[in-house]
Backbone bond lengths (Angstrom), bond angles and torsions (degrees), N, CA, C in turn:
res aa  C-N    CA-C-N  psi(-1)  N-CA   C-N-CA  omega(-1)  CA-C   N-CA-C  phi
1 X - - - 1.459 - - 1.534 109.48 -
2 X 1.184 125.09 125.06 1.478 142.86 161.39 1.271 107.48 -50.17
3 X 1.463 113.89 136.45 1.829 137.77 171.70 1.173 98.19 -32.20
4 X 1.568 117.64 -68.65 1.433 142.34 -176.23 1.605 122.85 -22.35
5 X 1.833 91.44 -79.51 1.554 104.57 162.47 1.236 122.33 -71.08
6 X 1.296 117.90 -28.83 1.844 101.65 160.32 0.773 105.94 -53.80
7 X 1.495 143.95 -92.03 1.162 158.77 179.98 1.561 96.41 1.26
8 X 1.511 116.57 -69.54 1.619 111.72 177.93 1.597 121.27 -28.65
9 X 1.627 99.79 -63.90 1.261 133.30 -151.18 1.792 86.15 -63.22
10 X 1.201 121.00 -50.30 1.338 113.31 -162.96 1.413 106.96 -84.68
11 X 1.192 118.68 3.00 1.705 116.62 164.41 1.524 114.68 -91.17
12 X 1.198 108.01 -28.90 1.474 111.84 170.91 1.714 104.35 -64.46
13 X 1.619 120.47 -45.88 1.266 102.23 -168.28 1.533 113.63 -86.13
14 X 1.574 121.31 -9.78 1.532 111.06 160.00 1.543 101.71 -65.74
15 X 1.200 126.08 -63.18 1.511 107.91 -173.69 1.255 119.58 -40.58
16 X 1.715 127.65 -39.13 1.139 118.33 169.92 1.994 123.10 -56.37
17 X 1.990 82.22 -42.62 2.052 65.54 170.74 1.272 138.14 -62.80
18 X 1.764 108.47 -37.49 1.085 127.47 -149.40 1.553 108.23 -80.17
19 X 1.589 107.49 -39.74 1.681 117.44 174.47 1.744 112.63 -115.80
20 X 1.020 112.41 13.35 1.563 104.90 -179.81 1.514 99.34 -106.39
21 X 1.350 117.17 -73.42 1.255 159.18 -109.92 1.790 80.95 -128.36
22 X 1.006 135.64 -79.99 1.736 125.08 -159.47 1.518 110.70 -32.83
23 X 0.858 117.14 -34.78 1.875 102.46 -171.68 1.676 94.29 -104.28
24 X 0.884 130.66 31.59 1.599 121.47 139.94 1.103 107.45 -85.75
25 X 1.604 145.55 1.48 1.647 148.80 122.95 1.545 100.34 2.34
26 X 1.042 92.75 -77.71 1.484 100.11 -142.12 1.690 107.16 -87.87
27 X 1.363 119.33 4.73 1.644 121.12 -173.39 1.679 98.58 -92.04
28 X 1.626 131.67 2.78 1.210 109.73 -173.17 0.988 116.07 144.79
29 X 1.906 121.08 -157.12 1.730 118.47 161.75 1.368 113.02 -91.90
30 X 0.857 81.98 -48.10 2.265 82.72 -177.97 1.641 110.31 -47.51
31 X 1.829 112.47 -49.62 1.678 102.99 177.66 1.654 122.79 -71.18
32 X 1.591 106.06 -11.59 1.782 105.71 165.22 1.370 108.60 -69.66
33 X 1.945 112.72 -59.95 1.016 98.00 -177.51 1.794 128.82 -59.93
34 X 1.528 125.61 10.25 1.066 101.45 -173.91 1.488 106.48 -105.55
35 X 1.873 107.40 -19.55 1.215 122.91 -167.66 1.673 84.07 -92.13
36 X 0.995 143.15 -14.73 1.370 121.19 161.87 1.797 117.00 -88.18
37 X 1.119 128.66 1.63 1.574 151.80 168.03 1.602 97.46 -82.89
38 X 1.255 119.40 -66.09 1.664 97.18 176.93 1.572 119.68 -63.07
39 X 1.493 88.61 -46.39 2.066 89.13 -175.81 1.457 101.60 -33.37
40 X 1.281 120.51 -53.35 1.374 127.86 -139.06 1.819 83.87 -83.28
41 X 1.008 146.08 -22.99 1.423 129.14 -176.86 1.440 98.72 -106.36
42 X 1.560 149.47 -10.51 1.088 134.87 117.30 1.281 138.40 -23.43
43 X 1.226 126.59 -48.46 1.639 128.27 145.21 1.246 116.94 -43.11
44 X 1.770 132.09 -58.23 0.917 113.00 -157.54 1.426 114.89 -87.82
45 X 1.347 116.84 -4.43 1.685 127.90 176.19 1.467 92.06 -82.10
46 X 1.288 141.58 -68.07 1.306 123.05 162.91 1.192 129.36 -12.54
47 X 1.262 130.22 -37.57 1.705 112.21 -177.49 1.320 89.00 -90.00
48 X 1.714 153.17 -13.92 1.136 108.67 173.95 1.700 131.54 -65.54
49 X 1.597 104.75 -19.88 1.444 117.59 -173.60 1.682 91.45 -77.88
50 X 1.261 142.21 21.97 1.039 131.20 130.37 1.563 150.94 -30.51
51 X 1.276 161.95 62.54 1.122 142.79 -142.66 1.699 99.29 -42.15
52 X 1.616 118.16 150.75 1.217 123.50 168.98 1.277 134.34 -78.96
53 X 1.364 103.12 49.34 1.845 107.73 170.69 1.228 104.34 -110.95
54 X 1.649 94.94 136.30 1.366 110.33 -164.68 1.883 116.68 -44.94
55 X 1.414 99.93 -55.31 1.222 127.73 172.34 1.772 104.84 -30.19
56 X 1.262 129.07 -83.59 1.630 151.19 146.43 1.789 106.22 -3.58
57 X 1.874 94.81 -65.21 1.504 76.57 169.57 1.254 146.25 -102.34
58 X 1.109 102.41 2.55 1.455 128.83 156.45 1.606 119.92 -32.56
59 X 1.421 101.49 -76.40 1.486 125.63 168.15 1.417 120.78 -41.86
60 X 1.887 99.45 -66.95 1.412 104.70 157.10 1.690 119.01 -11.72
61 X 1.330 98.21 -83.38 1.725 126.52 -160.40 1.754 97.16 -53.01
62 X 1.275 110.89 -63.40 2.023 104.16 161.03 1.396 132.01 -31.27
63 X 1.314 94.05 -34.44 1.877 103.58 -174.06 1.414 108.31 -76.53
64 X 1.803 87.87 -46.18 2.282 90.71 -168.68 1.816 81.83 -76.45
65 X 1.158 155.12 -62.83 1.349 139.65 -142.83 1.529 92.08 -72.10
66 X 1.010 155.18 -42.77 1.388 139.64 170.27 1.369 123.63 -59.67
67 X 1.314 104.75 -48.82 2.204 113.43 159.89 1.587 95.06 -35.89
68 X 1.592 105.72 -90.49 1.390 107.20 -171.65 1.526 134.58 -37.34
69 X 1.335 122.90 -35.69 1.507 133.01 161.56 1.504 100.59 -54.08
70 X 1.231 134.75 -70.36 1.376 140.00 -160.52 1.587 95.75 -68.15
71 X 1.248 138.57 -32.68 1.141 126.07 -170.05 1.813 122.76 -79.06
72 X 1.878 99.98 -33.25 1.159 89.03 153.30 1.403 132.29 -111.35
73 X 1.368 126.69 24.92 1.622 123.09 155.52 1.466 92.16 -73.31
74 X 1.541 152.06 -17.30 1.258 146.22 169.89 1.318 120.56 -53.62
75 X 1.435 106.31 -39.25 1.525 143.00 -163.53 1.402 87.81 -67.58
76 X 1.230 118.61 -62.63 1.852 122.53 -158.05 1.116 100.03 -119.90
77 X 1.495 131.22 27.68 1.596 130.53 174.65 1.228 118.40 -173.05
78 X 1.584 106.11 61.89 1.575 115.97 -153.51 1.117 111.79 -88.73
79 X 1.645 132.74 69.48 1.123 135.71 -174.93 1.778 123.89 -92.73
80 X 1.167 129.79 -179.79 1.145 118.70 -170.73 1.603 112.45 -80.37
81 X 0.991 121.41 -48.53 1.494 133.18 155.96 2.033 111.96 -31.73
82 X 1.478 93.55 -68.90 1.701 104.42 -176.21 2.115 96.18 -40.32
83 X 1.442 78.64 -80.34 1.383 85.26 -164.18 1.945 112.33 -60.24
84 X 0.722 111.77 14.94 2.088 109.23 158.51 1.557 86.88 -99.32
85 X 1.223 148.31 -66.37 1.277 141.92 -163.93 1.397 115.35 -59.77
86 X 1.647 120.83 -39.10 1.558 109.60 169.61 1.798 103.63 -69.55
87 X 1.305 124.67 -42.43 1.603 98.37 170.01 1.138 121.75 -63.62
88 X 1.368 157.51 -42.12 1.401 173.21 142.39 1.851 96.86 1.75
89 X 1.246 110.30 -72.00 1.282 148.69 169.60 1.573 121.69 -24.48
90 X 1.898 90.61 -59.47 1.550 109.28 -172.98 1.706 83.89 -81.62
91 X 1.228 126.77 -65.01 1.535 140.40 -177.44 1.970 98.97 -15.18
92 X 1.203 114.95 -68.03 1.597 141.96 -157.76 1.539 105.26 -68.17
93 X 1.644 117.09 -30.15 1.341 121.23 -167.64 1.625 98.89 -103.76
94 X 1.468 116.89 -49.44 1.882 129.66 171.21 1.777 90.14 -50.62
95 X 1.451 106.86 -83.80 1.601 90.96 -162.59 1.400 114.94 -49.44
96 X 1.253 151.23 -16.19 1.432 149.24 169.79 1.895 108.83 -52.94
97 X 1.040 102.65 -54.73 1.333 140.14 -167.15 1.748 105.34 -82.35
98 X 1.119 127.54 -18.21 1.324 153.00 167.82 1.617 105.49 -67.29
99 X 1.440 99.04 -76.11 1.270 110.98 169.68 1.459 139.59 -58.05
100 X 1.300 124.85 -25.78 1.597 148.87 109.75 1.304 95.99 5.13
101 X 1.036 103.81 -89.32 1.785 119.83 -156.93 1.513 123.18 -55.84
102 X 1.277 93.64 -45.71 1.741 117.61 168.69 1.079 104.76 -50.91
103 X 1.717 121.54 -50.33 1.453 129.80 -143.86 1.510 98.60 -72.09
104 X 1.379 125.53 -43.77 1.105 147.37 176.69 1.534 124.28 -72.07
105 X 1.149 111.41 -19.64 1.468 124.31 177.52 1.695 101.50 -86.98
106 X 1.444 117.84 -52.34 1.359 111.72 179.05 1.558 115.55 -85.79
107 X 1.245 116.18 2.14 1.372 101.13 -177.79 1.791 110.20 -86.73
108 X 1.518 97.56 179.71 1.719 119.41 -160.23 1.464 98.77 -39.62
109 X 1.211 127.96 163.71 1.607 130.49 144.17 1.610 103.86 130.57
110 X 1.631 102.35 -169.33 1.251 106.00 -160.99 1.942 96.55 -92.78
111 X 1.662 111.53 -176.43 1.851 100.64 -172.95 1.246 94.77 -101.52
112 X 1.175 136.43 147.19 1.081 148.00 152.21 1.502 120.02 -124.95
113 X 1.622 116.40 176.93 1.388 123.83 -152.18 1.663 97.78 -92.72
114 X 1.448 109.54 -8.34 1.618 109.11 175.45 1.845 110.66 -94.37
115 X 1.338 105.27 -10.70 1.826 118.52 179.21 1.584 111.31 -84.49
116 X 1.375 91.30 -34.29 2.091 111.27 162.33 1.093 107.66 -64.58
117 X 1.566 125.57 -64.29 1.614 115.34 -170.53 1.431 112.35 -48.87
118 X 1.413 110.93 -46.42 1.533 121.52 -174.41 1.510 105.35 -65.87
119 X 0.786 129.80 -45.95 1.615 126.50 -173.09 1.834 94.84 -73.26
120 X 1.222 142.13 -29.87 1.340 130.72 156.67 1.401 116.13 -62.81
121 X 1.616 113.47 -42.80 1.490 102.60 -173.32 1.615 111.71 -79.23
122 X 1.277 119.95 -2.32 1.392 114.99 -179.29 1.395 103.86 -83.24
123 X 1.994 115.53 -39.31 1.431 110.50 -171.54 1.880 97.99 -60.00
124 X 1.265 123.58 -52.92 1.503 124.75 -162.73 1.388 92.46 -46.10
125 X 1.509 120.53 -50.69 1.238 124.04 -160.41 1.687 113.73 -66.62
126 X 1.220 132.93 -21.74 1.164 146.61 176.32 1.605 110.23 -72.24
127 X 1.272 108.99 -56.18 1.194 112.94 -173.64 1.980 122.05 -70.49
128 X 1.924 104.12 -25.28 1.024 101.31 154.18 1.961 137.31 -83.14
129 X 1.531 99.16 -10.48 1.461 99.81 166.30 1.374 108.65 -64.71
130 X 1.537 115.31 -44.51 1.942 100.05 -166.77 1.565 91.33 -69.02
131 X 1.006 115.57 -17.87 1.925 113.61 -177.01 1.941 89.10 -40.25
132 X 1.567 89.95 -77.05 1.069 102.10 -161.52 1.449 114.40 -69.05
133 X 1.239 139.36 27.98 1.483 133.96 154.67 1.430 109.72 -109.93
134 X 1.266 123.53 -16.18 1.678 138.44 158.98 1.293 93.41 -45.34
135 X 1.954 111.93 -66.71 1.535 95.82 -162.18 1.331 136.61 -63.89
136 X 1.751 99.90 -14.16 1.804 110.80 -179.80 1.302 120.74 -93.56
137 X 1.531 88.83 1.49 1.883 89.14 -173.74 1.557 88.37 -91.43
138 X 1.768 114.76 -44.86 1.897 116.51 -179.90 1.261 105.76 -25.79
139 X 1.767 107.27 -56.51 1.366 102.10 -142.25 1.963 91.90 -106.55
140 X 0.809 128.68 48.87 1.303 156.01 152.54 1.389 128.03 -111.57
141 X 1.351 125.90 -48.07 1.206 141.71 -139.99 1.916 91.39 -149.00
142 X 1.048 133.93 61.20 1.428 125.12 -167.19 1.607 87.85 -54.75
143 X 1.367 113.51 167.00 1.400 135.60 140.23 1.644 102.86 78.90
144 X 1.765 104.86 19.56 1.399 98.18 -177.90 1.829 101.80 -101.72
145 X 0.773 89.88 25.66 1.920 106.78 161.57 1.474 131.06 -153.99
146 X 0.766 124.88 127.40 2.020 130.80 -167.19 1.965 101.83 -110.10
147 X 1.298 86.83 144.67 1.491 94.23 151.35 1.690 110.42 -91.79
148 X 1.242 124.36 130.98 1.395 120.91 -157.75 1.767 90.79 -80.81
149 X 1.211 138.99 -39.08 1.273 158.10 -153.02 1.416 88.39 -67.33
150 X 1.495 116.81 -67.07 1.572 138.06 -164.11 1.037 134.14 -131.85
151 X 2.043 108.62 48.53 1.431 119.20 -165.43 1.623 126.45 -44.79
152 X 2.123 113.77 17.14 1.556 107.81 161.01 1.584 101.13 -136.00
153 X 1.556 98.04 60.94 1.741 103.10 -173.90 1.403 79.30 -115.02
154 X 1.801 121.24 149.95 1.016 131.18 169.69 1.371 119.39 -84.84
155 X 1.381 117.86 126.58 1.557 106.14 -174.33 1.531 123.00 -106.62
156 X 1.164 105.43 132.34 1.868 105.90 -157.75 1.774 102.59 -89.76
157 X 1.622 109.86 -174.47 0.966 103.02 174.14 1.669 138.00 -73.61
158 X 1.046 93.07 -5.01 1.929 108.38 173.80 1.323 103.62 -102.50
159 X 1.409 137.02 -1.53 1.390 125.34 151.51 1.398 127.30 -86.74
160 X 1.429 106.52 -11.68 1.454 114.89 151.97 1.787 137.57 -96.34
161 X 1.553 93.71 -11.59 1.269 109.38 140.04 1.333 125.43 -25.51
162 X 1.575 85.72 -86.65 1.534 115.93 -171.39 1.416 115.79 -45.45
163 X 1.809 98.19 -51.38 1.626 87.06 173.53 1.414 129.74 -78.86
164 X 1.780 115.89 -12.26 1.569 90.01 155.22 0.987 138.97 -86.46
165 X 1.342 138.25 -0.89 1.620 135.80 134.66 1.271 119.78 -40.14
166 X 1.481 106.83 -50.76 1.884 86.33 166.73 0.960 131.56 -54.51
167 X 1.594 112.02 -36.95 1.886 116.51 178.09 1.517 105.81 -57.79
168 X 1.293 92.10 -41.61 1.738 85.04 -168.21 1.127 150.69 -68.03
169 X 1.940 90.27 -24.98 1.060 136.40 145.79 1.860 122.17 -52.63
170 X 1.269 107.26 -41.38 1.483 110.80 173.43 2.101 89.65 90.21
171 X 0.611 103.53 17.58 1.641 96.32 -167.55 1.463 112.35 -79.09
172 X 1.392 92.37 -38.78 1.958 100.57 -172.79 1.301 144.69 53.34
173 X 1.100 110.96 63.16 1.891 94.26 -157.61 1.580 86.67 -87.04
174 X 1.296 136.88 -25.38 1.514 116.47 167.91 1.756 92.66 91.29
175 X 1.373 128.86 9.64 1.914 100.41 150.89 1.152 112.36 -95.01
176 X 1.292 141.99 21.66 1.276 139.72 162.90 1.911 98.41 -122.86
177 X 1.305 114.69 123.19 1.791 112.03 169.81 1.170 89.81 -128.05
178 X 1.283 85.74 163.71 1.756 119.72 158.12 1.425 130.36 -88.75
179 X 1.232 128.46 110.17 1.688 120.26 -144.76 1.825 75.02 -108.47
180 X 1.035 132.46 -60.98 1.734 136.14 -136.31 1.664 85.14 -67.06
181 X 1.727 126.68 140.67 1.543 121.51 154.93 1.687 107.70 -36.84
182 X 1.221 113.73 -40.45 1.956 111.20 -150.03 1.906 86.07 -77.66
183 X 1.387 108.98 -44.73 1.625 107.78 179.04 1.291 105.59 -36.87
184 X 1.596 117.14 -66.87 1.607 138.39 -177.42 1.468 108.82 -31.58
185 X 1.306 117.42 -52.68 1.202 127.21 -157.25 1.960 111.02 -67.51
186 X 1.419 86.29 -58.01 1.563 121.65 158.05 1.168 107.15 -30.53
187 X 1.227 123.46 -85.89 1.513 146.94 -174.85 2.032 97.92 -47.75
188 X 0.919 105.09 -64.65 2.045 102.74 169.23 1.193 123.22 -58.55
189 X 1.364 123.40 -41.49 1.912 110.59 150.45 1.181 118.46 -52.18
190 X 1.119 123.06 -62.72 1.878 110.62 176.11 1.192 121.33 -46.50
191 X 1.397 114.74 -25.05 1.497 119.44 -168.93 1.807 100.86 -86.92
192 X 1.295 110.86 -25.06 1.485 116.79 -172.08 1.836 97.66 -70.95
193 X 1.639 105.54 -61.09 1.419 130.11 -171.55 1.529 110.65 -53.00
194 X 1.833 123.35 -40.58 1.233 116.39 168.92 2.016 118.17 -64.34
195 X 1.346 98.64 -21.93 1.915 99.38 165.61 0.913 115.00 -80.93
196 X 1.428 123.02 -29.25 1.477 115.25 -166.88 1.538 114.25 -86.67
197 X 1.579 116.78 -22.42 1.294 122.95 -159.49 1.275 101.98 -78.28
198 X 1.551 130.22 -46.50 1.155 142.14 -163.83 2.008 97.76 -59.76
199 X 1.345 109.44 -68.33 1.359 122.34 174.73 1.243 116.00 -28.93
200 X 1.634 133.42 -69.43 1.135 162.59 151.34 1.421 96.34 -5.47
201 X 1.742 116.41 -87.84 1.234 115.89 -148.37 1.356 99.59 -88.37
202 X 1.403 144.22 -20.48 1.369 130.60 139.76 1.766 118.95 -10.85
203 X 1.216 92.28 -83.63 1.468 115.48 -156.49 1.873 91.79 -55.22
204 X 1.193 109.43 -32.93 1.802 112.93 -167.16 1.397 105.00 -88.50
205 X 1.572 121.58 -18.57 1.249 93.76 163.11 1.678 123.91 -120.03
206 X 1.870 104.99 18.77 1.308 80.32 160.36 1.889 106.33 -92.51
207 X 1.311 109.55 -5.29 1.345 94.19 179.41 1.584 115.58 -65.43
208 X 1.130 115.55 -62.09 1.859 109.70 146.77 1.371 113.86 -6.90
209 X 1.435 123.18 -96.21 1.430 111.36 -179.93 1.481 120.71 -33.68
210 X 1.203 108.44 -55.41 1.798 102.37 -167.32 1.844 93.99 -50.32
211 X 1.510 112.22 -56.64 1.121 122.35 -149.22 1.898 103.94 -71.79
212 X 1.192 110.19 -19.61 1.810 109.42 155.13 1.123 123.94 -77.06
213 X 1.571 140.04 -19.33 1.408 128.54 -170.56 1.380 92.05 -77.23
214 X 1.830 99.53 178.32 1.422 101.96 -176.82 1.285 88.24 -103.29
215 X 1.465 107.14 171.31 1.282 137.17 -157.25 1.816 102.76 -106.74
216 X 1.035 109.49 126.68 1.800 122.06 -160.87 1.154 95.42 -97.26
């Protein structure tokens, strides 16, 4: 499989986790185990959009086989400890792999429809890392997020989902806050990073285009 079409293939299956598949969280064992069945082949399609040095994928392949181990002893041993370490985990292997993507999205050359996918799969991908530092700070820091509606409703992992797409989004509807300062803080980088990203990769790839055509 080609960088390229991996690269595709593994944006289709974050979209599948991130909006299909995330709130089968909260229906039970069967919807962890299934949303932990894709995660886990989301990782491993990820290391192909790796560049191919041995070194790169090497590392890669350590990071997702340690994500994936920790993600399902989470699955069948969902303790407070487990589960800060499967986000920690997923956090350490996505942002690696984040940066990958970026690296390749802004670098030299002409635009193509595989430099687009990547510049989408990095935004999805952004917005689910702060996902996942929400969840280690929760389960670190209890009570550093409220449902504003029902400040003693328990909030799962697709309600913190949800709210970092809103941040990132800038949208706010405000029934999910951030009560803890470190939440706050959290919650205002994403909010900075969802303005800045859009701007950024605009401006970088029409300069790219202009700067690939030929010259008349």
């Amino acid at each position: 499989m080609s960088q390229d079409r991996a690269l595709t293939l593994f944006l289709v299956l974050l979209v599948g986790v991130v909006f299909v598949t995330g709130p089968l969280g909260v229906i039970g064992q069967i919807g962890q185990t299934v949303l932990a069945a894709l995660f886990s082949l989301m990782l491993v399609v990820g290391i192909t959009t790796v560049p191919h040095r041995p070194a790169a994928t090497l590392a890669a392949a350590a990071i997702a086989v340690a994500a994936i181990v920790v993600d399902w002893v989470a699955v069948w041993h969902p303790t407070r400890a487990v589960m800060a370490a499967n986000a920690l985990s997923a956090f350490a292997y996505l942002g690696a792999l984040t940066a990958v993507v970026l690296a390749r999205v802004f670098d030299g050359g002409p635009i193509t429809v595989h430099r687009v996918v990547g510049a989408v799969a990095a935004y999805v991908l952004l917005g689910l890392l702060w996902s996942l530092l929400y969840q280690a700070l929760t389960l670190l820091l209890p009570g550093a997020f409220r449902n504003a509606a029902d400040p003693g409703m328990r909030l799962f992992r697709s309600d913190l989902l949800y709210f970092s797409f809103v941040s990132l989004t800038t949208v706010g509807y405000g029934d999910v806050v951030a009560v803890h300062p470190m939440a706050r803080s959290l919650a205002m980088l994403e909010n900075l990073t969802g303005q800045l990203y859009p701007a950024i990769l605009i401006a970088r790839l029409v300069s790219l285009e202009i700067a690939s055509r030929p010259r008349r």
